[in-house]
C-alpha positions as CSV (number, residue, x, y, z in Angstrom):
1,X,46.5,111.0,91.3
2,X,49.8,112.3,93.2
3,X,51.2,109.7,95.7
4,X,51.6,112.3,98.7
5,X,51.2,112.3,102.4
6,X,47.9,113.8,103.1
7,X,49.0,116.4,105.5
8,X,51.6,117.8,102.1
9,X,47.8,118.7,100.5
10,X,46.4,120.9,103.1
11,X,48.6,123.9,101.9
12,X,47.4,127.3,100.7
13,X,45.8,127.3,97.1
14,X,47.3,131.1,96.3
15,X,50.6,132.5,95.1
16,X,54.0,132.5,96.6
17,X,54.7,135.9,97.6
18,X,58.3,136.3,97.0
19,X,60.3,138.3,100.1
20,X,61.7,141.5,99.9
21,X,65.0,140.6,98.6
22,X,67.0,142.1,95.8
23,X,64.3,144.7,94.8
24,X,61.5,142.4,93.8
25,X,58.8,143.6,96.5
26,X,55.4,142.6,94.8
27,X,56.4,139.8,93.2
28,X,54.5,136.9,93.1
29,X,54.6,133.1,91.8
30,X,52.5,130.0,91.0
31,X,52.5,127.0,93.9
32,X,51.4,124.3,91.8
33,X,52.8,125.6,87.8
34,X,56.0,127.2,86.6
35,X,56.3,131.3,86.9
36,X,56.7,132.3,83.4
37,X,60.2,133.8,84.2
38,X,63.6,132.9,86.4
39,X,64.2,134.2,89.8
40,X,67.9,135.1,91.2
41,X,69.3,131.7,92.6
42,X,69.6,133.3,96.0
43,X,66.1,134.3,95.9
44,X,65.1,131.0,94.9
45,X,67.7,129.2,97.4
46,X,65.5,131.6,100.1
47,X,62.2,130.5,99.5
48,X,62.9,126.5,99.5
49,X,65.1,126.7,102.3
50,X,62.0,128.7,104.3
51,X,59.6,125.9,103.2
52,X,62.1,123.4,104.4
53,X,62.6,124.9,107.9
54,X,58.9,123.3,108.7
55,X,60.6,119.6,108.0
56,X,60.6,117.9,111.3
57,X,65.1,118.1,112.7
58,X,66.2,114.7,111.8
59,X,68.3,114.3,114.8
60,X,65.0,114.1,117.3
61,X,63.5,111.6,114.8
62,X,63.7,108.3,116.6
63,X,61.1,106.6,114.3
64,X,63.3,106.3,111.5
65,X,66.2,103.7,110.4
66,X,67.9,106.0,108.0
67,X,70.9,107.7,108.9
68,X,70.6,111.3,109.8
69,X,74.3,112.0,110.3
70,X,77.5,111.6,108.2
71,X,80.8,112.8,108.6
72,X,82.0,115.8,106.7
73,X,84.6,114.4,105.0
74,X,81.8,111.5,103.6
75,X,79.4,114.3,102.4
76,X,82.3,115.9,100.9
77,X,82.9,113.1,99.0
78,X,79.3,112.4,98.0
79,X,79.2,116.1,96.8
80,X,82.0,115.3,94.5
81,X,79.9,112.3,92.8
82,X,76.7,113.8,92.9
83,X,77.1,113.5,89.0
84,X,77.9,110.5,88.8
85,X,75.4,107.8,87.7
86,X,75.8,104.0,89.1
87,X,74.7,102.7,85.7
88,X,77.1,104.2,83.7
89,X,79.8,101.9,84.9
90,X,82.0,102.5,81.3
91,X,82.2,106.0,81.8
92,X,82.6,105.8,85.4
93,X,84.7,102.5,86.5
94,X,86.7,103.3,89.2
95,X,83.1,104.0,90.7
96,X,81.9,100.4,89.7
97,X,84.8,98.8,91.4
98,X,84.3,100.6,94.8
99,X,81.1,98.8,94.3
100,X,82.2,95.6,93.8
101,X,84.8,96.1,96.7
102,X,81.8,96.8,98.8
103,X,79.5,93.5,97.4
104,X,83.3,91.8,98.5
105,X,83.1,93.1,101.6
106,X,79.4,92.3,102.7
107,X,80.1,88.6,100.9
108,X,83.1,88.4,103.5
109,X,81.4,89.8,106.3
110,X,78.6,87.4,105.7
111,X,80.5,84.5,105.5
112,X,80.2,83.0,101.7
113,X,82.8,80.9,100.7
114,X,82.8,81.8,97.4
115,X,86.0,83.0,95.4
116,X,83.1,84.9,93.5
117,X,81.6,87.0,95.6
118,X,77.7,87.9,93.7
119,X,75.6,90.4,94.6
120,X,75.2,94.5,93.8
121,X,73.9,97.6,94.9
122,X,70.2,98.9,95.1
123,X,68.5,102.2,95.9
124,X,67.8,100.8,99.1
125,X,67.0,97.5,100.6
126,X,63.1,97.1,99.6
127,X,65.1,96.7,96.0
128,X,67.3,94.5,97.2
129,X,64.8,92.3,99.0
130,X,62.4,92.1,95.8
131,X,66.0,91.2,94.2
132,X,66.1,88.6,96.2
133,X,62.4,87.0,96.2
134,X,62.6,86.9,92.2
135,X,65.8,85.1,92.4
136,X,64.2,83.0,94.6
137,X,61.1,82.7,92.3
138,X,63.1,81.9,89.1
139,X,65.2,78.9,90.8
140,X,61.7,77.4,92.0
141,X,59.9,78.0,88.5
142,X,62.6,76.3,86.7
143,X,63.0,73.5,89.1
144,X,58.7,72.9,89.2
145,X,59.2,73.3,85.0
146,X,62.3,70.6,84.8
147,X,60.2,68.4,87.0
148,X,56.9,68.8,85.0
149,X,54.8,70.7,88.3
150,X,52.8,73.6,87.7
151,X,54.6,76.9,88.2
152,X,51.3,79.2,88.2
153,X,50.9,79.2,92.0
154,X,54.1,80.4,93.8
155,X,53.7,81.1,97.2
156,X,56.2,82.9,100.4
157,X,55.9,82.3,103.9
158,X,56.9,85.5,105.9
159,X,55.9,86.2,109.3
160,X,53.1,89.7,109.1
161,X,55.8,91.8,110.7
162,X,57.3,91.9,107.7
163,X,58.3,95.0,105.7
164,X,56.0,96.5,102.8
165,X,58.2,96.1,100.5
166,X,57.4,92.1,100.7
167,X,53.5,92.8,99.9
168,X,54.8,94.7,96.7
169,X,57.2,91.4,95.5
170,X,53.3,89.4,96.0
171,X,51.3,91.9,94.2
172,X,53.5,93.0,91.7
173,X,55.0,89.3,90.8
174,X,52.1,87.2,91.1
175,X,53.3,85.8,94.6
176,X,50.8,84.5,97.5
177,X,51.8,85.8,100.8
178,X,51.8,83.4,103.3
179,X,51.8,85.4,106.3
180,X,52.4,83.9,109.9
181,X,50.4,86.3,112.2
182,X,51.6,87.5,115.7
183,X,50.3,85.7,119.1
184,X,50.3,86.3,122.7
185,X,53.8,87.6,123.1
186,X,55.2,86.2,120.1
187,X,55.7,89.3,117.6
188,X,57.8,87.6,114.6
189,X,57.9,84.7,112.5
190,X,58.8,81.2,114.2
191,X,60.4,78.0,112.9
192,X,57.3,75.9,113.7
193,X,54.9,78.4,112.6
194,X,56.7,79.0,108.9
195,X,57.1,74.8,108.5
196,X,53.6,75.1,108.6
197,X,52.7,76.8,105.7
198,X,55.4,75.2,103.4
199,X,54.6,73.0,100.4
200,X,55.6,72.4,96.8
201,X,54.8,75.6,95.6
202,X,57.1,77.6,98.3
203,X,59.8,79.5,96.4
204,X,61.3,80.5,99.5
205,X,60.8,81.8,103.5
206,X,61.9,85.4,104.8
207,X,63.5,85.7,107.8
208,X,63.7,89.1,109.2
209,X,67.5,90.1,111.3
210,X,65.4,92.4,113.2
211,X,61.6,93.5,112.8
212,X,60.4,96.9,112.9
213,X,57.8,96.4,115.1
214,X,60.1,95.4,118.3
215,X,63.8,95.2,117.2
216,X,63.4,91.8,117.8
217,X,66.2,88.9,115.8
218,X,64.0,85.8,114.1
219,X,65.2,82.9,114.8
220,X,67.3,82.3,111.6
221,X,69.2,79.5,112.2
222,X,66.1,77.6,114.3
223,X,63.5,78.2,111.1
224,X,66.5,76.8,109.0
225,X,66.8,73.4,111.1
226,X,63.7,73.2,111.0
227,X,63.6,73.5,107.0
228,X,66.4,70.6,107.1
229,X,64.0,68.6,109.2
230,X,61.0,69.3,106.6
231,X,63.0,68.5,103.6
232,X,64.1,65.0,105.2
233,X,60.6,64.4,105.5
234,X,59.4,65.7,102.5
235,X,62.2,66.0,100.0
236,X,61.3,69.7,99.7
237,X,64.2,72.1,99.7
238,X,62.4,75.4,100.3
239,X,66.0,78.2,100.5
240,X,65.5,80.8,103.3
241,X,66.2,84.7,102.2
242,X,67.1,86.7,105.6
243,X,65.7,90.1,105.4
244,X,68.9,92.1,107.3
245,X,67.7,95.5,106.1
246,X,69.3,96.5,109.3
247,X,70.7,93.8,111.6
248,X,73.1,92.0,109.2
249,X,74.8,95.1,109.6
250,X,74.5,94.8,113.5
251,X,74.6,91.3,114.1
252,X,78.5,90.6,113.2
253,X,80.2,93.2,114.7
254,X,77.9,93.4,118.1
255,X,76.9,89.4,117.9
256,X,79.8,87.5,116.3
257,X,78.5,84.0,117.5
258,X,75.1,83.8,116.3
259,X,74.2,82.3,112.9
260,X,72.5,83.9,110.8
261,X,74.2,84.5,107.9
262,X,75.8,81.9,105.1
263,X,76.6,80.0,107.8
264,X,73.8,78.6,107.6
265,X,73.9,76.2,104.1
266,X,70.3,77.1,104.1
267,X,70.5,81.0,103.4
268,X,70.7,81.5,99.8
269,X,70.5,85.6,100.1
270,X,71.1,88.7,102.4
271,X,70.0,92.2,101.9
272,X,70.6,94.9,103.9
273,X,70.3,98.7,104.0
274,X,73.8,100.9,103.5
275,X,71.1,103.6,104.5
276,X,70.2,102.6,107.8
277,X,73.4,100.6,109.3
278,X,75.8,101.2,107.0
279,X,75.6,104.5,108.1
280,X,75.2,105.9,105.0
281,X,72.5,109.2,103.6
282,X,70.0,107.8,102.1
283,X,69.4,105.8,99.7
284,X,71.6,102.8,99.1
285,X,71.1,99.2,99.6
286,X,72.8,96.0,98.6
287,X,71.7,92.3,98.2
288,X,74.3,88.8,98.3
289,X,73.8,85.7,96.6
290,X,75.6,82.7,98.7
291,X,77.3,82.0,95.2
292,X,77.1,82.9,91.6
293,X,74.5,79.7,91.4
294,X,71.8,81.1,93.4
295,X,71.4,83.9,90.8
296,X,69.5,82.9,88.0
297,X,71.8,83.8,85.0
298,X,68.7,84.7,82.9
299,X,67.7,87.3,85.6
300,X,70.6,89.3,84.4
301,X,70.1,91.7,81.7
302,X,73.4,92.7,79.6
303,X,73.1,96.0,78.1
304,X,75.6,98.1,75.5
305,X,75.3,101.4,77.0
306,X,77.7,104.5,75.9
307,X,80.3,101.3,74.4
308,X,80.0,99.2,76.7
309,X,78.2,95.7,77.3
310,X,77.2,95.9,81.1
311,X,75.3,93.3,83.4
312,X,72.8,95.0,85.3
313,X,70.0,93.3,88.1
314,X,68.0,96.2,89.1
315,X,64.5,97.2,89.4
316,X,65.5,100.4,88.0
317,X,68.3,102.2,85.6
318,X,70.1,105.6,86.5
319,X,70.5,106.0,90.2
320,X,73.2,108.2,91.7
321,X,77.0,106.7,92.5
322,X,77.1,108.8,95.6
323,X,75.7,106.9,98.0
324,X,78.0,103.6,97.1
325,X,81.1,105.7,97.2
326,X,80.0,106.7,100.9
327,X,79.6,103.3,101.5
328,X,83.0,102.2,100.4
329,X,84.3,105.4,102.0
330,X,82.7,104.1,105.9
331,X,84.2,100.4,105.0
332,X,87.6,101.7,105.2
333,X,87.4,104.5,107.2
334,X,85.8,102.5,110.2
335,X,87.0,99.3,109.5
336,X,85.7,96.1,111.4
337,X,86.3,97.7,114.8
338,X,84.8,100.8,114.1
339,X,81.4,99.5,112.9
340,X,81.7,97.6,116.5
341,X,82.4,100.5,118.5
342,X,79.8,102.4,116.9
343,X,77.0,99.5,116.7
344,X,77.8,98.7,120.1
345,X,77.3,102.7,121.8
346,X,73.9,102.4,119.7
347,X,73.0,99.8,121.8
348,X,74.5,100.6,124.8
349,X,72.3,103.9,125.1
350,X,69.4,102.0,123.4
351,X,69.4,99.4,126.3
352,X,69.9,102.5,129.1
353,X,67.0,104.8,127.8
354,X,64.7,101.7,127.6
355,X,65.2,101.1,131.3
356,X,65.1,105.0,132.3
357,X,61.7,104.6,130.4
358,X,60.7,101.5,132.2
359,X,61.4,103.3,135.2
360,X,59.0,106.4,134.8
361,X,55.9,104.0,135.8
362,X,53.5,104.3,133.6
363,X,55.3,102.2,130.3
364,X,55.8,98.5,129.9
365,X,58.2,97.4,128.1
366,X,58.2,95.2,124.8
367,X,61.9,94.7,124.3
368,X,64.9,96.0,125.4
369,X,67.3,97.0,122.5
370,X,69.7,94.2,123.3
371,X,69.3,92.8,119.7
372,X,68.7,95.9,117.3
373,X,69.1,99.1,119.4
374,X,65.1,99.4,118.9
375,X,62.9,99.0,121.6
376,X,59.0,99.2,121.7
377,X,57.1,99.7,124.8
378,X,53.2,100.3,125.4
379,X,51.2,102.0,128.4
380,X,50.0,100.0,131.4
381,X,46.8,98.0,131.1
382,X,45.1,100.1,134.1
383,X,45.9,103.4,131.9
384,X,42.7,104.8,130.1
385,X,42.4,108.1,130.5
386,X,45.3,108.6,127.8
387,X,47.2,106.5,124.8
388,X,50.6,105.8,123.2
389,X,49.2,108.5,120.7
390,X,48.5,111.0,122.8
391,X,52.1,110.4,124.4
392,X,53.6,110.4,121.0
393,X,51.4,114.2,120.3
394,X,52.8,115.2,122.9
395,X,56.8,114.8,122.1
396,X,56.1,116.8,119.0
397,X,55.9,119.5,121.1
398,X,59.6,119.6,122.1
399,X,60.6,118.1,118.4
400,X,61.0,114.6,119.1
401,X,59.4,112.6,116.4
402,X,58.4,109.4,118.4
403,X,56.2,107.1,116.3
404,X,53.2,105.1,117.7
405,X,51.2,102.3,115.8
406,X,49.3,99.3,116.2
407,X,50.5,96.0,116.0
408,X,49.1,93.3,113.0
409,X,47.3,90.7,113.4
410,X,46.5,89.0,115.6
411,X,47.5,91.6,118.0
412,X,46.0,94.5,116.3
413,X,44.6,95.2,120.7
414,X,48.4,96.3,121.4
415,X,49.3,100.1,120.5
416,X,53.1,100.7,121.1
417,X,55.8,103.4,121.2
418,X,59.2,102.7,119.3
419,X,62.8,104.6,120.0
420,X,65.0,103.4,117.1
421,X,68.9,104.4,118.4
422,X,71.4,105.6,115.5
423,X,74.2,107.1,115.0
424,X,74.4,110.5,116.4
425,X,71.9,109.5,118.9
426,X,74.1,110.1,122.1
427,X,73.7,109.7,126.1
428,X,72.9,113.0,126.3
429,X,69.9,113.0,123.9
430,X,68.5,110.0,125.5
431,X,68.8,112.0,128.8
432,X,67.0,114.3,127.0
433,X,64.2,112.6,125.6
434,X,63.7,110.9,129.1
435,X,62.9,114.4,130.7
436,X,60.7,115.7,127.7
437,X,58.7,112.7,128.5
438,X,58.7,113.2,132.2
439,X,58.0,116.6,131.3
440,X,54.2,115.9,129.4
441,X,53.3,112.6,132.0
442,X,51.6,114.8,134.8
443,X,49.6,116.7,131.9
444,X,48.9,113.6,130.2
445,X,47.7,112.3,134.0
446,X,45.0,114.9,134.0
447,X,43.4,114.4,130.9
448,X,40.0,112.8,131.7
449,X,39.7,110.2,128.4
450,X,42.1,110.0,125.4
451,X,42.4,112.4,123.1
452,X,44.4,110.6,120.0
453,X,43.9,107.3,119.1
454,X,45.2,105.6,115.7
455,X,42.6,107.4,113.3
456,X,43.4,110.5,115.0
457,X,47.3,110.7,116.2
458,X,50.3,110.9,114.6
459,X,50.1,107.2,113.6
460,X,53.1,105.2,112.1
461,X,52.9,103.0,109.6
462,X,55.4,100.5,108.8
């Protein structure tokens, strides 16, 4: 079976005709097996950039965290190393020190006080986060083993906005989910809800620096107090991994003063996505280990590879270099103040266009964008002759890709919209947006019953 979106199977069945270009008129080939012969590069160049042209344009796509712009001068760079692969660090040093600059920098920026800073880059931050549950696995297995305990029944405590990334970590490593649902207005995981579902068997709790779902901080440093409080009564010390696939790389340059980080003597690992924040083309992540003691040294494979005898942590092998030298290259070109400036527009126009949208009449809104520049809202209750999925339909019609979904349980009544602000999102497209959806309200107003709902629309899952 092929792993592909269902809409990507609906295409025609028959040959490619190939256009009229360079005298081949006639000329056919296979969809779905390779033409027996070679095209001209141009020729082939033509026919996947036509294909292409029916991709959504990135820039109108506010459902997705991944960066959509670059500066030339990065994608020049990342054009130079497009050859280059991560894993080859013999062959390619100078490449594996820009990467453990940039695991020196996030260590920094995070606030271990460690004279070895431990941690390395990822294809993206689901990687780095399973990276970090089977550290957190290991320690507890050992420390159940050392204390004679059963180690067959490891469990997590998440709230259910997590990402999906968490549900592979359980199903792939044997790990039970303990999943905090959503209620009333609370959408995220809380400090008294997670103590809850703590025990001798918890490897660890994830704490999310901004959910999905909302854009909404946990409470990091309250779920952490309250872990102090449970291990005074219990003697359980249960670590906490934060989940910053975007808002450790918000929170220190737009929220210095909140503790989230390895401030907190509880927080025994970060991740984060250099693809979404870091404001770098996908797909690069990274994942920090308060010291070289919360990595399990047995977790760490050493391989000889082309002469040399290299540690590796990865859920995978070869993997570009590109990415981490674009990384390196926004550390120093932006510097501490430019990742605040920039961080900080992204919420500006994030917390403008969510009251311009409040003000049209017919939203609510769910947040506000003042913590991750992500906002959801949902239609008034009175509202029932149209949904959030008809709304978001209706957007595709001037190119904006505006995601609607359901919420989990226990809230799986509220439907939602979500804006996620970027870079290269500007004032002026918000303005935009705003007026497009202006634009498709009186139509909307007119229909006499929903057209879309979740089976039908352009649904979003998370």
């Amino acid at each position: 079976m092929t792993l592909t979106h269902p809409r990507a199977r609906r295409e025609p069945k028959e040959k490619l005709a190939v256009p009229p270009l360079f005298s081949l008129e006639g000329t056919t080939i296979p969809r779905h097996e390779l033409p027996e012969g070679e095209l001209p590069p141009d020729v082939a160049y033509q026919i996947v950039h036509d294909e292409l042209m029916l991709d959504g344009n990135a820039r109108l796509n506010v459902a997705t965290f991944v960066s959509t712009w670059m500066e030339p001068q990065a994608e020049k760079l990342m054009a130079e190393c497009f050859d280059k692969n991560m894993i080859d660090k013999d062959e390619y040093p100078q490449t594996a020190e820009l990467e453990s600059r940039c695991v020196a920098i996030l260590s920094n920026l995070w606030h271990a006080d460690t004279d070895r800073p431990t941690g390395c880059s990822t294809t993206g931050s689901s990687e780095a986060a399973m990276l970090g549950g089977l550290a957190l696995k290991r320690r507890w297995h050992k420390r159940q083993a050392a204390e004679g305990k059963p180690t067959d029944k490891p469990n997590l405590v998440m709230g259910i906005n997590v990402q999906v990334c968490w549900e592979k970590l359980a199903n792939y490593w044997d790990v039970e989910m303990r999943l905090v649902p959503m209620e009333g207005d609370r959408f995220h995981l809380s400090a008294e809800e997670a103590v809850k579902l703590c025990d001798e068997n918890t490897i660890g709790v994830v704490a999310i620096l901004g959910s999905t779902f909302d854009g909404s901080y946990e409470p990091v440093a309250e779920i952490c107090a309250a872990l102090d409080g449970f291990e005074r009564e219990t003697g359980l010390d249960i670590p906490v991994h934060v989940d910053g696939a975007s808002g450790a790389m918000i929170a220190p340059f737009v929220d210095p003063e909140l503790e989230w980080d390895f401030r907190l003597p509880r927080v025994a690992s970060i991740n984060t996505s250099g693809h979404k924040y870091g404001l770098v083309y996908p797909g690069v992540g990274w994942i920090v280990w308060r010291d070289a003691d919360a990595l399990p040294e047995d977790l760490i494979f050493w391989v000889n590879y082309l002469g040399d005898n290299m540690p590796t942590f990865a859920l995978n092998f070869s993997r570009p270099g590109a990415q981490v030298v674009a990384q390196y290259y926004n550390f120093i070109r932006l510097g501490f103040d430019g990742y605040r400036r920039v961080q900080g527009y992204a919420r500006d126009v994030a917390t403008r266009l969510s009251e311009s949208i409040g003000e049209l009449g017919p939203f609510e809104l769910l947040t506000r964008g003042d913590e991750l520049p992500v906002f959801a809202f949902t239609l008034r209750h009175d509202i029932d002759n149209y949904t959030v999925f008809d709304v978001s339909n209706a957007m595709r019609e001037r190119g904006w890709q505006l995601p609607a979904y359901t919420f989990p349980e226990h809230r799986t009544d509220l439907a939602a919209l979500r804006v996620v602000v970027r870079r290269g999102f500007t004032h002026d497209l918000a303005d935009l947006l705003v007026a497009d959806l202006e634009r498709q309200l009186p139509r909307l107003e007119r229909q006499p019953e929903p057209v879309h709902d979740a089976a039908t629309g352009t649904a979003f899952a998370h």
